[in-house]
N, CA and C atoms of all chains as a GROMACS GRO file, in nm:
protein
  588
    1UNK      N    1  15.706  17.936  17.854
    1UNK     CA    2  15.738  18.057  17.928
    1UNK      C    3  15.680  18.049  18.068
    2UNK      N    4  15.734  18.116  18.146
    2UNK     CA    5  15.674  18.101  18.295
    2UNK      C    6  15.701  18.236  18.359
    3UNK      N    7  15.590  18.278  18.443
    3UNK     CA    8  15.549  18.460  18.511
    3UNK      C    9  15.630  18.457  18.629
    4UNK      N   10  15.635  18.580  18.604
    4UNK     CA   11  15.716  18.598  18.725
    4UNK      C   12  15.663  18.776  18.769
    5UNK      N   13  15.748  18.836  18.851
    5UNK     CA   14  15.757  18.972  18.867
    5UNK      C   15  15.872  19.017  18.886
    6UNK      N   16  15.910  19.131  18.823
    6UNK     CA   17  16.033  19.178  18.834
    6UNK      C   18  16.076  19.264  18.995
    7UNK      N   19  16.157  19.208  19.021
    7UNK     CA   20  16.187  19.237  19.173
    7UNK      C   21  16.315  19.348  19.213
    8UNK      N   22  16.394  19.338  19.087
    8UNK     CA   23  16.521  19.404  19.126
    8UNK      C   24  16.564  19.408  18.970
    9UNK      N   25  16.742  19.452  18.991
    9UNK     CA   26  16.799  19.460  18.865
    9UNK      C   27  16.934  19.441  18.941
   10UNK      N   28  17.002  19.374  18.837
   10UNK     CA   29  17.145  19.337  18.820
   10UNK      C   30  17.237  19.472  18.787
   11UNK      N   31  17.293  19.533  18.875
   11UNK     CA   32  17.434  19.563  18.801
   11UNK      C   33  17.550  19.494  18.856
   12UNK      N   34  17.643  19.494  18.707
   12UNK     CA   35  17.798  19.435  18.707
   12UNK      C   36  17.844  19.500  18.628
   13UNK      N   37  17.945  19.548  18.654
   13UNK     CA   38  18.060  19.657  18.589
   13UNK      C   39  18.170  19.511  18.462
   14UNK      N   40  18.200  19.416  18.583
   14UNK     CA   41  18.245  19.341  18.543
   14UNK      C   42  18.211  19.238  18.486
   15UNK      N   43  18.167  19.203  18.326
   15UNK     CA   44  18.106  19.080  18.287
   15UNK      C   45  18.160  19.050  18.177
   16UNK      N   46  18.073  18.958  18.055
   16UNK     CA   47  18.124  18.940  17.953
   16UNK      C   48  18.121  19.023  17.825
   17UNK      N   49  18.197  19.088  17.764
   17UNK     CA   50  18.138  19.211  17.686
   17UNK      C   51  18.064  19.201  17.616
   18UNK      N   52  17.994  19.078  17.577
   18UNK     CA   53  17.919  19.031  17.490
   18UNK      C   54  17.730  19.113  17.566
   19UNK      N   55  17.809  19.081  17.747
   19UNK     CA   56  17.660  19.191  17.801
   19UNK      C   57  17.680  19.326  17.812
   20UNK      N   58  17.781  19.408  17.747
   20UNK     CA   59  17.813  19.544  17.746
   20UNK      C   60  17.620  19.592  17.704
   21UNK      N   61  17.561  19.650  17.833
   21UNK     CA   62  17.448  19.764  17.766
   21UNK      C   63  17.311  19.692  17.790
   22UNK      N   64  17.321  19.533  17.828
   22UNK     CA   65  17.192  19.467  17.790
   22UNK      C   66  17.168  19.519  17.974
   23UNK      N   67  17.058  19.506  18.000
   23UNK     CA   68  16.959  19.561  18.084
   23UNK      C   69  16.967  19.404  18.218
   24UNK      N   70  16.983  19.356  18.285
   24UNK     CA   71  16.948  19.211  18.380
   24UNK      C   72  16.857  19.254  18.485
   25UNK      N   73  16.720  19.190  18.481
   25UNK     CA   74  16.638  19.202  18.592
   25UNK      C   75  16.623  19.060  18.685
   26UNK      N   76  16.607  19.121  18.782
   26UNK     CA   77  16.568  19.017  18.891
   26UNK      C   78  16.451  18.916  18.872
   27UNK      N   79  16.362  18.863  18.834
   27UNK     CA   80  16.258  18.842  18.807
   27UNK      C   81  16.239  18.720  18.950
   28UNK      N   82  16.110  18.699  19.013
   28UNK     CA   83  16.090  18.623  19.159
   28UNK      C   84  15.977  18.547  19.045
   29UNK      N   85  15.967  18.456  19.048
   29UNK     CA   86  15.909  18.317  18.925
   29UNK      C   87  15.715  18.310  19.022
   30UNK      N   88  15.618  18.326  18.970
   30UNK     CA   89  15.500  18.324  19.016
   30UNK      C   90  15.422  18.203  18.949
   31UNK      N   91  15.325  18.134  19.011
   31UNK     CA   92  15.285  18.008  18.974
   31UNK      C   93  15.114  18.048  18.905
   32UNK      N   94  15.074  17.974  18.869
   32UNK     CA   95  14.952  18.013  18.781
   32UNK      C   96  14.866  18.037  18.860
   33UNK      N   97  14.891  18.028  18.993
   33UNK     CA   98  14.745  18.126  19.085
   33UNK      C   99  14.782  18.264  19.136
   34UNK      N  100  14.926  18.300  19.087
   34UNK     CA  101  15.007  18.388  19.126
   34UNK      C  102  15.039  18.376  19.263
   35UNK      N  103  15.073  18.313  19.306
   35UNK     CA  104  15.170  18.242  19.404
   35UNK      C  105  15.316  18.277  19.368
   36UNK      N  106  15.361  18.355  19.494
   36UNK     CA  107  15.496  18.384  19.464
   36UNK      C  108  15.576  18.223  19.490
   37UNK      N  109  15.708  18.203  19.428
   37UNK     CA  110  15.721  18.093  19.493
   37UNK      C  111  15.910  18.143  19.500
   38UNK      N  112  15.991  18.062  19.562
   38UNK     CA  113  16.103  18.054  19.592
   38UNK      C  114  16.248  18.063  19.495
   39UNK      N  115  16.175  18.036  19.386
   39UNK     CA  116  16.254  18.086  19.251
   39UNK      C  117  16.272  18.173  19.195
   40UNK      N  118  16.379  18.211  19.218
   40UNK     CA  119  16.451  18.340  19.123
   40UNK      C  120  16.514  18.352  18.985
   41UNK      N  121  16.518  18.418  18.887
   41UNK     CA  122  16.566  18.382  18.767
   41UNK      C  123  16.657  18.537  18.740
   42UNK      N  124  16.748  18.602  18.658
   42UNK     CA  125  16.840  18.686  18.558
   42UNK      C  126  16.810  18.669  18.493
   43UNK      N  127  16.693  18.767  18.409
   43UNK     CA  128  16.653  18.806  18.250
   43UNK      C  129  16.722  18.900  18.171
   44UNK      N  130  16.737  18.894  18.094
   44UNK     CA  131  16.789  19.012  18.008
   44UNK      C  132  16.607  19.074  17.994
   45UNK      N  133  16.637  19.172  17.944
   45UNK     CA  134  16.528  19.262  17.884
   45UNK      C  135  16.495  19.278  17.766
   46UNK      N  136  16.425  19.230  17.685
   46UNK     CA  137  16.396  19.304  17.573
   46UNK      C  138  16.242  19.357  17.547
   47UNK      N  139  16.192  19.388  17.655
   47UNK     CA  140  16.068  19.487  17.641
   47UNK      C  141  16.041  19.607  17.716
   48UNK      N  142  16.171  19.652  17.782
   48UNK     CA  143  16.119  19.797  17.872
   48UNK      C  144  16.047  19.752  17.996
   49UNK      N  145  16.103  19.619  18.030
   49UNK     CA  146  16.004  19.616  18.180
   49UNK      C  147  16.052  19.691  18.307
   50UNK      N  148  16.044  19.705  18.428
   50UNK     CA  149  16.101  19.785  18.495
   50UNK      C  150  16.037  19.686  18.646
   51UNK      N  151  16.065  19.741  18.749
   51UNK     CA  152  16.041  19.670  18.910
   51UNK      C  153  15.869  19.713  18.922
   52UNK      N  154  15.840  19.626  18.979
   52UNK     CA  155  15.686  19.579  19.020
   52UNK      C  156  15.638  19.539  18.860
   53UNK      N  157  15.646  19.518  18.744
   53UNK     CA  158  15.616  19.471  18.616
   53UNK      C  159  15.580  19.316  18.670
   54UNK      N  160  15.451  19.244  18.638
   54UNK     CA  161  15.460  19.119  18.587
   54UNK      C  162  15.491  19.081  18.474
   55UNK      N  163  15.553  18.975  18.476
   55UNK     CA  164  15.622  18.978  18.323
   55UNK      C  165  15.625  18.797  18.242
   56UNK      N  166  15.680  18.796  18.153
   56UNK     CA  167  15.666  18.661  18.123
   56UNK      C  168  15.836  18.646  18.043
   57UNK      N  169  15.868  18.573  18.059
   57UNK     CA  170  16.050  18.523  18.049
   57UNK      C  171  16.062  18.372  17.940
   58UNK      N  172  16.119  18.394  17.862
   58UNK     CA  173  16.173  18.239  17.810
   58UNK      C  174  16.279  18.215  17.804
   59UNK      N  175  16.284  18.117  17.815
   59UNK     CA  176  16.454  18.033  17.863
   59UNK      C  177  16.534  17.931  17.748
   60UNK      N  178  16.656  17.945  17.800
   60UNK     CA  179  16.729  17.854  17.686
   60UNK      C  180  16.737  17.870  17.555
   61UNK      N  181  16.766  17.821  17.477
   61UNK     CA  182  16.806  17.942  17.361
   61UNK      C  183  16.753  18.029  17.315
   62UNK      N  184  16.568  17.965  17.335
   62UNK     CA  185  16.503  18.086  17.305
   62UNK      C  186  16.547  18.211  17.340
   63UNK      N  187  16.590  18.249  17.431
   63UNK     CA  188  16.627  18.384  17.466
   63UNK      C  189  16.719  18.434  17.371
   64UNK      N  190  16.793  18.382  17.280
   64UNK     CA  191  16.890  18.431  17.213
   64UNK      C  192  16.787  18.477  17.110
   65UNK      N  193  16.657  18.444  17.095
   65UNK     CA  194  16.612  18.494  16.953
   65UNK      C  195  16.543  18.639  16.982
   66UNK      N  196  16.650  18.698  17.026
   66UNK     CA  197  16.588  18.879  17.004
   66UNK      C  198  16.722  18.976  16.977
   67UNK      N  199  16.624  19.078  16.880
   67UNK     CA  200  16.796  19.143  16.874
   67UNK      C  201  16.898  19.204  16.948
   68UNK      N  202  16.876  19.201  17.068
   68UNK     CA  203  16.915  19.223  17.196
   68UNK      C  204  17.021  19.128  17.252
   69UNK      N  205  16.958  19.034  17.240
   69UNK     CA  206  17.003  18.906  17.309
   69UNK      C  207  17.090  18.805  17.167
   70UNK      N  208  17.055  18.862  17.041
   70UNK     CA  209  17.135  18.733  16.956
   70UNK      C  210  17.307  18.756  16.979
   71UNK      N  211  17.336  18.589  16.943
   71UNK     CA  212  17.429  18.552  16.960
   71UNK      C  213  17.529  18.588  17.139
   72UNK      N  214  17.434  18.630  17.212
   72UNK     CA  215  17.484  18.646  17.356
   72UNK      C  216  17.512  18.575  17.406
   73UNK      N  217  17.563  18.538  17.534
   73UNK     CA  218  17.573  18.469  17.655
   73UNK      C  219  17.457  18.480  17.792
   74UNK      N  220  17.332  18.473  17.693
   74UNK     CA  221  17.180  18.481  17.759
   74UNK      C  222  17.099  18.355  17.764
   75UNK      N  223  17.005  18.336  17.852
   75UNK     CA  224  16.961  18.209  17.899
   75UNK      C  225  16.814  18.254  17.958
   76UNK      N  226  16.806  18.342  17.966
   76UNK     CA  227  16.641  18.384  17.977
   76UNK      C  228  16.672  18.512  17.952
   77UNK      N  229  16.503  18.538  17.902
   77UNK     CA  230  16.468  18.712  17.863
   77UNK      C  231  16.347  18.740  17.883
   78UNK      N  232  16.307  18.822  17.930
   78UNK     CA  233  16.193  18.911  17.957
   78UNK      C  234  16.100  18.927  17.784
   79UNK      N  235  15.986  18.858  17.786
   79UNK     CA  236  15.927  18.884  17.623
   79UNK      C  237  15.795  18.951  17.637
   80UNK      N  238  15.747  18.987  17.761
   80UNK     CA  239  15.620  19.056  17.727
   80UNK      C  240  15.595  19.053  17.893
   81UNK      N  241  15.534  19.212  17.912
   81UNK     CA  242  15.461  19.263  18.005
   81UNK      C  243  15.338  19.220  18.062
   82UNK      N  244  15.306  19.171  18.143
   82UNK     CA  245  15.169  19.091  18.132
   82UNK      C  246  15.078  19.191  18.199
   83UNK      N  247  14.931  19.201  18.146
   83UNK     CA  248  14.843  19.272  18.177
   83UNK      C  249  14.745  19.227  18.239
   84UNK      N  250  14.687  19.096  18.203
   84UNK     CA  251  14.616  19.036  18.296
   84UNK      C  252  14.612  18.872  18.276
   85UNK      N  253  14.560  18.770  18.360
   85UNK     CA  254  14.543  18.599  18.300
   85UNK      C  255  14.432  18.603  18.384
   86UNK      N  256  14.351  18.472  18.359
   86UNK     CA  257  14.232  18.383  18.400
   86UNK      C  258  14.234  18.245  18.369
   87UNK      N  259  14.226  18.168  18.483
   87UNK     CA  260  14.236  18.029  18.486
   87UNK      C  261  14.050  17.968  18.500
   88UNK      N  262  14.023  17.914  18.374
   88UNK     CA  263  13.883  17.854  18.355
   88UNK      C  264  13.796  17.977  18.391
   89UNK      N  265  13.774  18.057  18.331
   89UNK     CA  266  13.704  18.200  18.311
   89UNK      C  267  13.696  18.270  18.434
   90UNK      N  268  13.823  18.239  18.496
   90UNK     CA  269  13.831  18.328  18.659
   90UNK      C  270  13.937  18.420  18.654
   91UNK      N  271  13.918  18.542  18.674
   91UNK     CA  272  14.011  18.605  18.679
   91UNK      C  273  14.149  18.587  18.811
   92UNK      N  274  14.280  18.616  18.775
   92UNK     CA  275  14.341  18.597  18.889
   92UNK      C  276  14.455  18.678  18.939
   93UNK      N  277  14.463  18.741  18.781
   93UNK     CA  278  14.575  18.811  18.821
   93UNK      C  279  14.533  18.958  18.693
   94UNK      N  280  14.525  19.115  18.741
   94UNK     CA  281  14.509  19.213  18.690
   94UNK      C  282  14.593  19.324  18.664
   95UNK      N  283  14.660  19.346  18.599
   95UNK     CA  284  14.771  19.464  18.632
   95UNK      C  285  14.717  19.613  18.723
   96UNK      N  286  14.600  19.642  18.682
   96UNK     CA  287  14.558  19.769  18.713
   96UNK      C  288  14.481  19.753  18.821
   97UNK      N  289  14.478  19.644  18.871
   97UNK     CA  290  14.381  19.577  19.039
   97UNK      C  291  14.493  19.487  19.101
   98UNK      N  292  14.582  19.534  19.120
   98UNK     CA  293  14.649  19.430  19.234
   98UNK      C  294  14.610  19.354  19.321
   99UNK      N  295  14.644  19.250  19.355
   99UNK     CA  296  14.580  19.203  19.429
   99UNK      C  297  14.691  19.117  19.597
  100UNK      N  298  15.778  16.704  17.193
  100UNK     CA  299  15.645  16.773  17.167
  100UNK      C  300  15.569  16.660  17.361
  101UNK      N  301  15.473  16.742  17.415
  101UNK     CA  302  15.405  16.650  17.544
  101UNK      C  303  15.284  16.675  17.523
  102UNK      N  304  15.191  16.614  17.605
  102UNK     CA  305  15.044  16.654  17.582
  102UNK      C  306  15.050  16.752  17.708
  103UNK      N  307  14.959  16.824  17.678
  103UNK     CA  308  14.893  16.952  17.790
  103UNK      C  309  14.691  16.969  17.788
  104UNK      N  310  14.681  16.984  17.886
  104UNK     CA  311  14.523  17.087  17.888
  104UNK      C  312  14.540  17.257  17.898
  105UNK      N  313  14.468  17.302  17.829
  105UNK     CA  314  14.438  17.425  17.806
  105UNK      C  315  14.401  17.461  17.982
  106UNK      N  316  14.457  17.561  18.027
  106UNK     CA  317  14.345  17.600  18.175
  106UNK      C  318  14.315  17.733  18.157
  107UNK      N  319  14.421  17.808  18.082
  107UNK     CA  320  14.350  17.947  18.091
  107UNK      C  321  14.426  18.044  18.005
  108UNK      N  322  14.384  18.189  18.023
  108UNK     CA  323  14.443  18.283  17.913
  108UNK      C  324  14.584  18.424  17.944
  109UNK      N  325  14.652  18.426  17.896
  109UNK     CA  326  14.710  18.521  17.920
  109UNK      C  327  14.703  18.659  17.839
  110UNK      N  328  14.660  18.786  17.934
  110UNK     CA  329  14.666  18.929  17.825
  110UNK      C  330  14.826  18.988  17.814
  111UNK      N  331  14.836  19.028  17.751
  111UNK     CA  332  14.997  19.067  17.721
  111UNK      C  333  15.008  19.183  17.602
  112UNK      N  334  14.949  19.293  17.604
  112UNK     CA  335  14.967  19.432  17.530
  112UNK      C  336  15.113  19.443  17.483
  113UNK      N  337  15.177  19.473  17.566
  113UNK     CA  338  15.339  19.462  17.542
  113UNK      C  339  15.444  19.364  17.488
  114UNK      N  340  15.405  19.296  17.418
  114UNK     CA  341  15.529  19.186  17.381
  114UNK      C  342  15.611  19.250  17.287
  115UNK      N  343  15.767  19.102  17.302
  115UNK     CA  344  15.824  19.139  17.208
  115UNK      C  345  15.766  19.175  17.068
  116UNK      N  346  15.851  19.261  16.972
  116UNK     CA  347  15.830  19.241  16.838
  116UNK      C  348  15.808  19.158  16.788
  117UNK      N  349  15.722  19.112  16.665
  117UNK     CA  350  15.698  18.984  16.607
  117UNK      C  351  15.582  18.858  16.643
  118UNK      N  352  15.543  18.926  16.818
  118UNK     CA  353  15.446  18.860  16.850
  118UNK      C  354  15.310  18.899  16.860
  119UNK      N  355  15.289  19.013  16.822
  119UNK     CA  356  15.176  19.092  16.829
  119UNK      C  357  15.067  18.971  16.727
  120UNK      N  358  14.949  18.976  16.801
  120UNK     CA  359  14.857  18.865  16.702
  120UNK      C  360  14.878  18.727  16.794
  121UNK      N  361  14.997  18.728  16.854
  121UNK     CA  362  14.985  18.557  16.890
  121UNK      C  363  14.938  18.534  17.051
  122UNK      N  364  14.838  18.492  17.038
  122UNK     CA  365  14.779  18.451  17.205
  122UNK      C  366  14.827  18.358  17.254
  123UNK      N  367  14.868  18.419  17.422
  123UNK     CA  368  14.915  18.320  17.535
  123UNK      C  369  14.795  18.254  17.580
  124UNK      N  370  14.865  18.101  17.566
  124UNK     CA  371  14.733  18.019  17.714
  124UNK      C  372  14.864  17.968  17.784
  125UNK      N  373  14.757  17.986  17.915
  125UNK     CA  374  14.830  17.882  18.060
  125UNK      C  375  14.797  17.718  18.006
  126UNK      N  376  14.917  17.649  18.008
  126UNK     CA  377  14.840  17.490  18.009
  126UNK      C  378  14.939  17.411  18.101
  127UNK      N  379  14.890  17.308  18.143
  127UNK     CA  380  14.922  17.204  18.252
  127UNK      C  381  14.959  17.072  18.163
  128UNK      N  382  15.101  17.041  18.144
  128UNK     CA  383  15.123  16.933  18.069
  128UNK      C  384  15.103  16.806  18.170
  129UNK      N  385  15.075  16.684  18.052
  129UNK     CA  386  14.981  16.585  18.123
  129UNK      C  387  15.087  16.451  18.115
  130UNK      N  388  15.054  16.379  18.180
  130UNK     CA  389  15.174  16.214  18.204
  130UNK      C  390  15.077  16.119  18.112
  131UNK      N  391  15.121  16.044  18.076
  131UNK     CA  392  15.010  15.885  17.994
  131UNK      C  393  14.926  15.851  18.057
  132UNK      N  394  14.895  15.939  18.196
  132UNK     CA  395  14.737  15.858  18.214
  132UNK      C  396  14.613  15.989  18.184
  133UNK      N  397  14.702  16.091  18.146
  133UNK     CA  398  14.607  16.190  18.160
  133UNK      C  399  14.593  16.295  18.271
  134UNK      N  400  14.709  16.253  18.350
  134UNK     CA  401  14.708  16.309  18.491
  134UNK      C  402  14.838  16.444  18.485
  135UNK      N  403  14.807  16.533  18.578
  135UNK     CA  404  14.881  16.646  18.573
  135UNK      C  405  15.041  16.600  18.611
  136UNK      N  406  15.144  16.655  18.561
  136UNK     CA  407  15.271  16.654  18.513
  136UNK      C  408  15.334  16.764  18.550
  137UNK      N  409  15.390  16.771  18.670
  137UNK     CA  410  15.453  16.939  18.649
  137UNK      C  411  15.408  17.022  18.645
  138UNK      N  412  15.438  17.179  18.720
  138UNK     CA  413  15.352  17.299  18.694
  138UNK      C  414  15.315  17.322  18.580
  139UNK      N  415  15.215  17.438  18.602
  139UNK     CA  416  15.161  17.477  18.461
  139UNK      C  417  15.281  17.576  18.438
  140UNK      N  418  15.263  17.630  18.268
  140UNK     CA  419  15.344  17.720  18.217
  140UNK      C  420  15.274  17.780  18.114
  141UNK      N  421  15.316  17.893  18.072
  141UNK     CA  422  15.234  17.961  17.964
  141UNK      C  423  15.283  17.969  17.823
  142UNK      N  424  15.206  17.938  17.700
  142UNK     CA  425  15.268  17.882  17.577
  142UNK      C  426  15.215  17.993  17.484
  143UNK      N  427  15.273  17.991  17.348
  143UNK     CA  428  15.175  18.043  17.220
  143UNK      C  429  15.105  17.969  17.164
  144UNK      N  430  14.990  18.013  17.163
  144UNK     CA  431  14.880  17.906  17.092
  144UNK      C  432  14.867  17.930  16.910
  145UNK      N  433  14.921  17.890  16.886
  145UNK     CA  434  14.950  17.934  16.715
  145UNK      C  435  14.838  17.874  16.642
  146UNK      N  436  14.777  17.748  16.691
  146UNK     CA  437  14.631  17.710  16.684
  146UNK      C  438  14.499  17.754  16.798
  147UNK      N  439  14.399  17.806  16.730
  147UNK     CA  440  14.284  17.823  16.817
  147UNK      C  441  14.264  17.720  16.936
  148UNK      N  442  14.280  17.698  17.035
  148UNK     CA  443  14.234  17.612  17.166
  148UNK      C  444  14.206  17.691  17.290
  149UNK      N  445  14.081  17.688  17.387
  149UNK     CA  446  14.054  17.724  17.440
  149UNK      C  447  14.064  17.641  17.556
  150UNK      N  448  14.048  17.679  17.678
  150UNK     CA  449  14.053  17.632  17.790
  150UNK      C  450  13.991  17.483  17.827
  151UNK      N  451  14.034  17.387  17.894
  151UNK     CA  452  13.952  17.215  17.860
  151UNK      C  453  13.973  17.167  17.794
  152UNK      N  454  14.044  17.221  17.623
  152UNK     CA  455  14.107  17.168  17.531
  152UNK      C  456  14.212  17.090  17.561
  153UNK      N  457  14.214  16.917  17.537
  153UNK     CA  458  14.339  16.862  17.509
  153UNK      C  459  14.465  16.919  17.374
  154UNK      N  460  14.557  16.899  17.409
  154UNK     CA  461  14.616  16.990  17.274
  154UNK      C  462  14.824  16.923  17.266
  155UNK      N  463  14.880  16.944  17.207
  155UNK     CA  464  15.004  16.901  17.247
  155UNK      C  465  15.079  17.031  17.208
  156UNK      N  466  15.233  17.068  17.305
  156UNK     CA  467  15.247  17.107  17.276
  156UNK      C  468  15.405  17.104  17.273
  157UNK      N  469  15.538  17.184  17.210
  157UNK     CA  470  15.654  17.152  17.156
  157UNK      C  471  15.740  17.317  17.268
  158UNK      N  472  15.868  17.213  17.337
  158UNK     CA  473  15.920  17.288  17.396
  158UNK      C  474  16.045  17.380  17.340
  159UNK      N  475  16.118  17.458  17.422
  159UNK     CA  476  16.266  17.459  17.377
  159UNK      C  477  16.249  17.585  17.210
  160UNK      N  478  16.372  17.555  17.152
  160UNK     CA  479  16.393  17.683  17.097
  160UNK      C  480  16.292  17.609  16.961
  161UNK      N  481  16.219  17.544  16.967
  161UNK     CA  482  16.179  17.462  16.785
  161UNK      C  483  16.041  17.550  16.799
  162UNK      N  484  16.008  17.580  16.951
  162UNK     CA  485  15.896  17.625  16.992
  162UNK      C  486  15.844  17.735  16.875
  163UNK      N  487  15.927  17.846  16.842
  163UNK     CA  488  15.956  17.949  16.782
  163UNK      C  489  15.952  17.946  16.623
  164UNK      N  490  15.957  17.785  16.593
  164UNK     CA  491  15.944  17.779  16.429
  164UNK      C  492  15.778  17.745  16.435
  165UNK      N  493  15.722  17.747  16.498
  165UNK     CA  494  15.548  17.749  16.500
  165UNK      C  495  15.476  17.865  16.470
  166UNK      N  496  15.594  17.919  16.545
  166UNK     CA  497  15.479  18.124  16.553
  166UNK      C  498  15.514  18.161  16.389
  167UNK      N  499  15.422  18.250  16.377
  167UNK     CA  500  15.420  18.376  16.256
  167UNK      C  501  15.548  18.360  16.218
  168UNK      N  502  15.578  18.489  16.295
  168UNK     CA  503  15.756  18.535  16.307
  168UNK      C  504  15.830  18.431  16.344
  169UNK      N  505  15.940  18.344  16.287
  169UNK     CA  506  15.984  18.288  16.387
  169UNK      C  507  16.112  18.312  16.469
  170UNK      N  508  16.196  18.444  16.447
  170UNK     CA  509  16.279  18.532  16.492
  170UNK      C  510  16.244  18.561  16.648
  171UNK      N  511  16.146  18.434  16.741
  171UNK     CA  512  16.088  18.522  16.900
  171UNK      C  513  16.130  18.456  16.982
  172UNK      N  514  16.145  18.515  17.100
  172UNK     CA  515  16.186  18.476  17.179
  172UNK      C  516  16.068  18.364  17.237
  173UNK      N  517  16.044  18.245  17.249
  173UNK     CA  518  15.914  18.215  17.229
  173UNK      C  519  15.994  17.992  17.294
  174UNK      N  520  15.980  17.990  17.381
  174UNK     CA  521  15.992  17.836  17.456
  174UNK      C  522  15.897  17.773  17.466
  175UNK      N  523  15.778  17.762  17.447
  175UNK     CA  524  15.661  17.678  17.470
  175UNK      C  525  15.578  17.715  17.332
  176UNK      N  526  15.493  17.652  17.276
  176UNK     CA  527  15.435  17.665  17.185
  176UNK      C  528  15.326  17.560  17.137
  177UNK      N  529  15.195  17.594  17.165
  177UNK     CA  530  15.071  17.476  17.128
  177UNK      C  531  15.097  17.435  17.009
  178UNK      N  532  15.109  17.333  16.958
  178UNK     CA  533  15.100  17.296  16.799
  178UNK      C  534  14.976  17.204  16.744
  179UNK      N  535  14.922  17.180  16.832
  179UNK     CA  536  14.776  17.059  16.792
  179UNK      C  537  14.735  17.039  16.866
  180UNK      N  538  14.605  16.994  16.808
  180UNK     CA  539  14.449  16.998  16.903
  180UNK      C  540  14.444  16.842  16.924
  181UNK      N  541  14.447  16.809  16.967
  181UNK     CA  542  14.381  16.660  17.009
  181UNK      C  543  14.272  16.625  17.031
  182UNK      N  544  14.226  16.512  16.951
  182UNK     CA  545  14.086  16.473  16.942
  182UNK      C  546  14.119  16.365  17.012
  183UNK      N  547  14.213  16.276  17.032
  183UNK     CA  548  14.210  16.141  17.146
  183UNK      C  549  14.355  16.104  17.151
  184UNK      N  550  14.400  16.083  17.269
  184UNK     CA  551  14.514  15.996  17.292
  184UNK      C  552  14.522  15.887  17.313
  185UNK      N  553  14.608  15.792  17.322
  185UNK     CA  554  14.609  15.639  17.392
  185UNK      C  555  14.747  15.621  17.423
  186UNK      N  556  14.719  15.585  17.512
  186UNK     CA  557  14.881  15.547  17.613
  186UNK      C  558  14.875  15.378  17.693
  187UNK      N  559  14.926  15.320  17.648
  187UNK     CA  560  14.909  15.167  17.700
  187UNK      C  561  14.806  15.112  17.712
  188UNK      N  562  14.737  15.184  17.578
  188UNK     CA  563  14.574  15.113  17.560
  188UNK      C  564  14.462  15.187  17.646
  189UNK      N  565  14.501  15.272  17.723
  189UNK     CA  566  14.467  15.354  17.803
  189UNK      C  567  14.402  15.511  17.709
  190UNK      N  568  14.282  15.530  17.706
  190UNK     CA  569  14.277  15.625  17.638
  190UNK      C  570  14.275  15.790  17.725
  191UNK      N  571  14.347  15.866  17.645
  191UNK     CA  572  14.268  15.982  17.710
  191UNK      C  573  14.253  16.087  17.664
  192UNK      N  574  14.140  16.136  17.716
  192UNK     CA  575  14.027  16.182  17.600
  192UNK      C  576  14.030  16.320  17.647
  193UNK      N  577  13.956  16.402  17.595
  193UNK     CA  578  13.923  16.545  17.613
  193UNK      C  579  13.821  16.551  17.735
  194UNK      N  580  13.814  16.689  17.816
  194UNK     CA  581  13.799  16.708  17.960
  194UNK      C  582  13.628  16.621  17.918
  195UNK      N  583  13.582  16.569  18.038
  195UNK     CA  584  13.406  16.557  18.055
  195UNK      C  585  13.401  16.408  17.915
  196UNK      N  586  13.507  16.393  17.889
  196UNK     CA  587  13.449  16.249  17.772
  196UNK      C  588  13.471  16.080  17.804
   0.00000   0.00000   0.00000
């Protein structure tokens, strides 16, 4: 899985009906010092995340394993809200202390 | 399955269903000499390993037959601890050995 932050959201009127209802966020891909970096990804949702959320996404079929997403035409999904990480007992990234 | 080092921890209150109980680490997968490979990424540690830990771990959707549940949305996944590697006779060992 790899962090990101949710930046935006997808609407399309026009897609595959298979995405009739599923939720697409923007997610901007963040590196383990939280470093924004140049990569963008389309998650589906399956945890209620919303814009400014850090979040964590898995890709490739995994994404199909939620009930949201089974049997879709999905390729990443949003699996958990992130609250905080620490790299070698350093903190670096806090939800409730931005940084 | 690649080798990785443990570097650090992820908190995550909110996950999908099914994952509640399973702890994220950040790890940095490693090349045959022991040397860093590609960004880091964040996995389920379905075995106890802490940070400095050598460990291997299994990508892609098989990731998901490791966890508890295996119904998760879940691409990376620690599966073993490593006590020593060897790569062209080349050993490599756990951090400081």
């Amino acid at each position: 899985m790899l962090i990101g932050k949710v930046v935006g959201s997808v609407v399309a009127t026009r897609k595959d009906e298979k995405l009739e209802g599923r939720k697409l966020l923007v997610v901007q891909v963040h590196n383990h010092k939280n470093e924004p970096t140049e990569q963008y990804v389309v998650a589906a949702d399956s945890v209620q995340a919303g814009p400014g959320d850090m979040v964590l996404y898995a890709t490739g079929s995994s994404a199909r394993q939620t009930s949201s997403t089974e049997n879709r035409p999905v390729d990443a999904v949003v699996m958990a809200i992130v609250d905080s990480w620490d790299l070698g007992g350093a903190n670096v990234y806090e939800k409730w202390n931005p940084r | 399955m690649y080798l990785a080092r443990v570097t650090g921890r992820v908190v995550a209150t909110h996950k999908y269903e099914g994952l509640g109980g399973v702890p994220l680490q950040w790890i940095q997968p490693l090349d045959e000499h022991g040397k860093a490979m590609g960004g880091q990424l964040v996995a389920c540690a379905v075995i106890s390993a802490g940070p400095g830990d050598l460990v291997h771990f299994v990508d892609g959707r098989e990731a998901a037959l490791a966890c508890p549940e295996t119904f998760v949305p879940v691409d990376a996944a620690i599966i073993g601890f490593v006590e020593q590697a060897v790569a062209n006779g080349v050993r490599i060992g756990r951090e400081g050995r």
